[in-house]
C-alpha positions in Angstrom: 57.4 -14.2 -110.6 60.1 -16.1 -109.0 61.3 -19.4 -111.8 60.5 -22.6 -111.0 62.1 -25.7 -112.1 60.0 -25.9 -115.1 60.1 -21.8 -116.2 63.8 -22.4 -115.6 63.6 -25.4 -118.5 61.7 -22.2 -120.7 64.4 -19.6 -119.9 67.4 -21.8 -120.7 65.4 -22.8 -123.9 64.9 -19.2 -124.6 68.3 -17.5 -123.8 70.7 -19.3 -124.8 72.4 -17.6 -127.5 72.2 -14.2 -125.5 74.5 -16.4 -123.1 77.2 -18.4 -125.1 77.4 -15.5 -127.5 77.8 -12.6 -125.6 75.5 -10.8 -127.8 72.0 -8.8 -127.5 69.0 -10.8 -128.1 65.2 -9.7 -129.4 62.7 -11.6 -127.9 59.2 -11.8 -128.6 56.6 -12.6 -126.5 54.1 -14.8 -128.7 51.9 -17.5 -128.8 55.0 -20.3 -129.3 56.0 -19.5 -125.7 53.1 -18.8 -124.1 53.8 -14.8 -124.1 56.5 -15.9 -121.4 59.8 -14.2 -121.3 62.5 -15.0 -118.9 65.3 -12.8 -117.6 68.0 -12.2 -115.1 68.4 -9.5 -112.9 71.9 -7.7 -112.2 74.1 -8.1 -108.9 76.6 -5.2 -109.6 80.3 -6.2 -109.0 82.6 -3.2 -108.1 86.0 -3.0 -110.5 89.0 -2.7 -108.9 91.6 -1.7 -111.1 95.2 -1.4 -110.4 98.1 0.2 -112.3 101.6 -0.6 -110.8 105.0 0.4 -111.8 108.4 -2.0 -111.8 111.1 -0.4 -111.7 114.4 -2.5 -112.3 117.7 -1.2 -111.5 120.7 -3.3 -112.4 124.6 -2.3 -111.6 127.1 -1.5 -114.7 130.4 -4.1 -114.9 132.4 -0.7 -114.4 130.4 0.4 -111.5 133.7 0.5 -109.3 135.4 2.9 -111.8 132.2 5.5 -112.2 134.0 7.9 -109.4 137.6 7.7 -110.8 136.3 8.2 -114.7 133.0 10.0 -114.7 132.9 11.5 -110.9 129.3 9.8 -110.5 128.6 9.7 -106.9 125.9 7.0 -106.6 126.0 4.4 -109.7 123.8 1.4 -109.1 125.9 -1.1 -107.3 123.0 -4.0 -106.5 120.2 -5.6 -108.8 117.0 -4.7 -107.5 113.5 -4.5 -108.3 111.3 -2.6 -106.4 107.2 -2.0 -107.3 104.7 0.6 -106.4 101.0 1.8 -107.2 100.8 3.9 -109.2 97.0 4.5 -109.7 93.4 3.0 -108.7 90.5 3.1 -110.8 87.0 2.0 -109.5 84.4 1.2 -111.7 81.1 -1.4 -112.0 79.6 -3.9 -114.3 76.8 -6.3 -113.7 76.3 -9.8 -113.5 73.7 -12.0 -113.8 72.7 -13.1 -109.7 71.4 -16.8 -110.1 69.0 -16.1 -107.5 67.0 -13.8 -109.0 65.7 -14.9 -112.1 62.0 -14.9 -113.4 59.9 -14.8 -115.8 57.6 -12.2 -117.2 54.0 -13.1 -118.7 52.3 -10.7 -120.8 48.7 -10.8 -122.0 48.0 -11.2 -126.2 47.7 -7.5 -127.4 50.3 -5.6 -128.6 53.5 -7.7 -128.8 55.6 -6.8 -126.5 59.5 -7.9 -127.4 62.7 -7.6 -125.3 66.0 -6.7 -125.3 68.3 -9.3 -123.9 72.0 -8.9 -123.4 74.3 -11.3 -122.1 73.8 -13.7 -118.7 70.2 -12.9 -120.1 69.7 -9.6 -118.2 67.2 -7.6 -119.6 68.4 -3.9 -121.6 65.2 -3.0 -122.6 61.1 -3.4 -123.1 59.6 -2.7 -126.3 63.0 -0.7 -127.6 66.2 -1.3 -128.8 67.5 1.8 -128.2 70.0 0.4 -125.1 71.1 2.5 -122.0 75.0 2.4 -121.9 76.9 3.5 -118.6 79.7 5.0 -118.3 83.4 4.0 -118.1 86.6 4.8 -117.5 89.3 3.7 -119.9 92.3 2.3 -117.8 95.5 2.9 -118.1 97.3 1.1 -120.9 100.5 -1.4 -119.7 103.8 -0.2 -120.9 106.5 -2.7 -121.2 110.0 -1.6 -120.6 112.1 -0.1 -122.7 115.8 -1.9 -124.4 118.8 -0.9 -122.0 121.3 0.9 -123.9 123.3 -2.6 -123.2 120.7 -4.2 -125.4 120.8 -2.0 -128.8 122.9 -2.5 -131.4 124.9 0.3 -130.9 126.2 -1.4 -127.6 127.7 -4.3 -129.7 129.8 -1.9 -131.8 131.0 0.8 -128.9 132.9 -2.6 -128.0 136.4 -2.9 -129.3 137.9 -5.8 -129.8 140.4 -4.9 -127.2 138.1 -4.3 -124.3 136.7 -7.6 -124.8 140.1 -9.4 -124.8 141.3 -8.2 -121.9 141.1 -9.7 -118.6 141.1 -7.7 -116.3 138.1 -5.6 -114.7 140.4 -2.3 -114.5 142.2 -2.5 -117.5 138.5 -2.8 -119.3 136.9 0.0 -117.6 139.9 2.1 -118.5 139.6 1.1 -122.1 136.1 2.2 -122.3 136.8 5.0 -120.3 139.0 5.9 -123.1 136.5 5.0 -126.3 133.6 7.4 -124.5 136.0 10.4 -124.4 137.2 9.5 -127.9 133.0 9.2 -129.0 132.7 12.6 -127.6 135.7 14.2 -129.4 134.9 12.7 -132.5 131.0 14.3 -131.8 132.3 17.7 -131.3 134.6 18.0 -134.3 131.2 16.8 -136.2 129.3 19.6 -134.7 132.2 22.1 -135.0 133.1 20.9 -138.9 136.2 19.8 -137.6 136.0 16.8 -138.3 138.1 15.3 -141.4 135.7 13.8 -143.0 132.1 15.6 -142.8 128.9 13.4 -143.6 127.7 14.5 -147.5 124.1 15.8 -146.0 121.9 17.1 -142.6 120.4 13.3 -143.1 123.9 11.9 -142.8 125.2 14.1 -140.0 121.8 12.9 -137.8 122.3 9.0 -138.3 126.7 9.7 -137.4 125.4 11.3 -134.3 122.4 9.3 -132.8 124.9 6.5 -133.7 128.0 8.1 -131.4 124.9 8.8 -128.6 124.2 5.6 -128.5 127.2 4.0 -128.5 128.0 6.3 -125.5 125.0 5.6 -123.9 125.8 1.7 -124.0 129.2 2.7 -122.3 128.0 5.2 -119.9 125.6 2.3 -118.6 128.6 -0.1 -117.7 129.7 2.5 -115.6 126.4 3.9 -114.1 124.0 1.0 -114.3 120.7 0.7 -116.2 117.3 1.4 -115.2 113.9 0.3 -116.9 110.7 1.1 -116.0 107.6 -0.7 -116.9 103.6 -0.5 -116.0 101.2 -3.6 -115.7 97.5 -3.5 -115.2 95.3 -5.6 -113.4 91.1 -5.5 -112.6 90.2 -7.0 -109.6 86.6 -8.1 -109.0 84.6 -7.9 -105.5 81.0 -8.2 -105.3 79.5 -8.1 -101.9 76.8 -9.6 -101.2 74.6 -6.6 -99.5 74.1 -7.4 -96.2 76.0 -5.2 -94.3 75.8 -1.2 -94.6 79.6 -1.2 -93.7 82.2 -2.9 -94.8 85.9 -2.2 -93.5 89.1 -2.3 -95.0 88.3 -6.1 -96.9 91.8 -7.6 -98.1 90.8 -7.8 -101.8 94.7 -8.7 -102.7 98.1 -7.6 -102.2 101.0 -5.8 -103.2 104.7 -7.2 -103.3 107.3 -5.0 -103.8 108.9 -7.5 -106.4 105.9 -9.5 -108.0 103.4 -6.6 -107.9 99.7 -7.6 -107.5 99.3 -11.1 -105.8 96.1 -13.3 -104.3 95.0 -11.9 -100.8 96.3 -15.1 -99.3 99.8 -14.5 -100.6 101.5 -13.0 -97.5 104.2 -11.9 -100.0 102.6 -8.3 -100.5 101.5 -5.9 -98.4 97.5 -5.5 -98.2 95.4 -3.9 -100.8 92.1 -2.6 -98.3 88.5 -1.8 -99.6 86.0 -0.4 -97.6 82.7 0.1 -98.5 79.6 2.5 -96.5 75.9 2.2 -97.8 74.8 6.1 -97.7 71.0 5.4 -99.6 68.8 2.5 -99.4 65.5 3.2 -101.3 62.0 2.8 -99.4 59.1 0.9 -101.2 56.7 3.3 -102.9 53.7 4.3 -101.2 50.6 6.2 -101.8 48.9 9.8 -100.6 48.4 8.2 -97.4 52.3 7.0 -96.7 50.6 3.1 -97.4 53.6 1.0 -98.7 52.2 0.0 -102.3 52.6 -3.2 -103.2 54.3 -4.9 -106.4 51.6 -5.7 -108.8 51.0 -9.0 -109.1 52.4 -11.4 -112.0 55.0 -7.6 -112.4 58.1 -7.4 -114.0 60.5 -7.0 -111.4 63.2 -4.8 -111.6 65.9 -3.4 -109.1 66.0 0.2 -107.4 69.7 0.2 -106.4 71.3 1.7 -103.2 74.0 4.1 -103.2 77.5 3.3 -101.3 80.9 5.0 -101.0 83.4 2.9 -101.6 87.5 3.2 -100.6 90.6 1.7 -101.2 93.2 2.2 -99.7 97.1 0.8 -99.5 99.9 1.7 -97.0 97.9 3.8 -95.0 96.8 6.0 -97.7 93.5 6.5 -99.7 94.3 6.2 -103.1 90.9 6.3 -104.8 87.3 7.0 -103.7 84.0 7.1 -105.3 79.8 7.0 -104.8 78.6 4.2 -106.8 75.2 2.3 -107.0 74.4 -1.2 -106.6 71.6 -3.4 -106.8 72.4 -5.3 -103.6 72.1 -2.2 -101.7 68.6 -1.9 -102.9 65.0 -3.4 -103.6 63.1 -4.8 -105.8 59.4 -3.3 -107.3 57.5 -4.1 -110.3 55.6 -3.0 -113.3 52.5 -4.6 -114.4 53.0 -6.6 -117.9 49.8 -5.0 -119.5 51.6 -1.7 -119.5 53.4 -2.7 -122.5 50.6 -5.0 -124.1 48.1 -1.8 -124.0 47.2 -1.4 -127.7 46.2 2.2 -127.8 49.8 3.3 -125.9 52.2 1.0 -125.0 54.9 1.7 -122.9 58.6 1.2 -123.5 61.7 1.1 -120.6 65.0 1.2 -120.7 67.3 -0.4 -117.8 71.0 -0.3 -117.1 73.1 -3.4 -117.2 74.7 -2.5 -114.4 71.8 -1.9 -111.3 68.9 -3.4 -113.1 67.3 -0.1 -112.5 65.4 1.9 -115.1 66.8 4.3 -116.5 63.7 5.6 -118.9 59.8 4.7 -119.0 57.7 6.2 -121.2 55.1 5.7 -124.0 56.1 3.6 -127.8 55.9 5.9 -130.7 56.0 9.2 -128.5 
């Protein structure tokens, strides 16, 4: 049955360590509270989660000079940053829906226990063996990478003279000149020109990665530097099952600078989901196509709908998938003295995420 105001005093008794803990609970249903047990049933929130890439491209002091020195056509000549999508993940969890919670009274027999996990949903009936859904691990961010301007190396492929001078041409030709001296001095290495040879193979790899780098810091005053980075972030939208269709709801927004933004923030460009209920479950009903009713004083638990569900961003679908959800669904019930009868009581499992169950059968068996 639905909780009143005073089966609501029992449950928040009863649960609240399956709540501020964020751990499973065993409860018993006993004498010392009345062979009562409350619980919460799921809604099930849809997990939006979206992996961008930044890509930051900043212009060399040299850039001017890149043609005349190195013959590159198209050095970065602007600071920009510019950012994309680069994948969508959808997933689902459950939550606890404040307006469905009750309590479950079982008759003195065998003792029945539950399973209680947190927002006190219930994960099982006379088991702790728990139904776990599965997942999809998301992407992991990547931060960007040092420029070759900020390694070490890029300190000492500065001479003392190219940092005295004044003038923007005279510097660029100076480290014009120290990358085509790095790259003589690599190939007499390589060749065994050079006058002094490093003593061993371990030698010879730290003198070169050394002149690489130092190029590399040089090369980047001319051509400009580029780092690339990847952020993740999960958005959450839980509809509220009314409507079979839902189309293209702004759930948030992309900027082309700032990345994933509020749906308000007119910044971005829109991030669209849509969502189509494709099964809603009828109530049960017997050899004459009579709807059978929930047993009275049952344990209620959810028989979910199934939905399709889109998003989409720039005029493209970038992910898809069928999902289930309670809100899509209905409710039934089980009678409590099918897991209070002594010679074969029952057991069920339920997912966290619908409220549905996922296994029913018989303890011991």
């Amino acid at each position: 049955m639905k909780c009143s105001a005073t089966i609501k005093a029992l449950m928040f008794a009863l649960i609240p360590l399956a709540a501020n803990s964020q751990t499973v609970q065993k409860f018993s249903a006993s004498k010392a509270n009345e062979y009562g047990i409350p619980y919460s049933l799921p809604n099930t929130v849809l997990d939006i989660t979206v992996e961008t890439e930044t890509v930051v491209r900043k212009p060399g002091e040299f850039y001017k000079y890149a043609r005349r020195y190195f013959n590159i056509a198209d050095p970065i000549t602007t600071e920009s940053t510019t950012v994309s999508v680069k994948s969508i993940i959808i997933g689902t969890h459950g939550e606890a829906n404040p307006d469905d919670r009750y309590l479950v009274s079982f008759k003195p027999g065998y003792v029945p226990f539950m399973m209680i996990g947190p927002d006190g949903m219930p994960l099982a009936i006379n088991t702790e063996n728990k139904f776990t859904p599965e997942t999809v691990t998301p992407p992991t961010p990547i931060m960007a990478e040092p420029t070759p301007l900020e390694t070490p190396a890029a300190r000492q492929a500065m001479s003392e003279e190219i940092m005295q001078s004044q003038s923007t041409a005279k510097r660029a030709e100076l480290a014009a000149a120290q990358i085509f001296a790095l790259r003589q001095s690599r190939n007499d290495l390589i060749t065994g020109q050079a006058e002094q040879m490093p003593p061993d193979g371990k030698a010879m790899e730290l003198i070169l990665n050394n002149i690489n780098d130092q190029e590399a810091a040089l090369m980047a005053m001319f051509a400009g530097t580029v780092q690339t980075s990847t952020d993740v972030v999960t958005l959450s939208y839980t509809p509220d099952g009314t409507d079979d269709s839902i189309r293209r709801a702004v759930i948030a927004r992309i900027s082309p600078t700032a990345g994933v933004v509020d749906a308000d923030d007119l910044s971005g460009s829109p991030l669209y989901l849509s969502l189509n209920v494709t099964d809603r479950p009828d109530m049960p009903v017997d050899a004459k196509g009579a709807k059978i009713e929930i047993p009275r004083d049952a344990f209620i638990y959810n028989m979910p709908g199934k939905v399709n569900v889109s998003v989409e961003f720039d005029n493209r679908t970038l992910a898809s998938a069928s999902v289930e959800m309670a809100q899509y669904g209905i409710q039934y019930g089980l009678k409590p003295n099918t897991f209070t009868d002594k010679k074969a009581p029952a057991y069920a499992i339920f997912d966290p995420t619908t409220g549905a169950i996922v296994e029913l059968g018989t303890v011991n068996q």
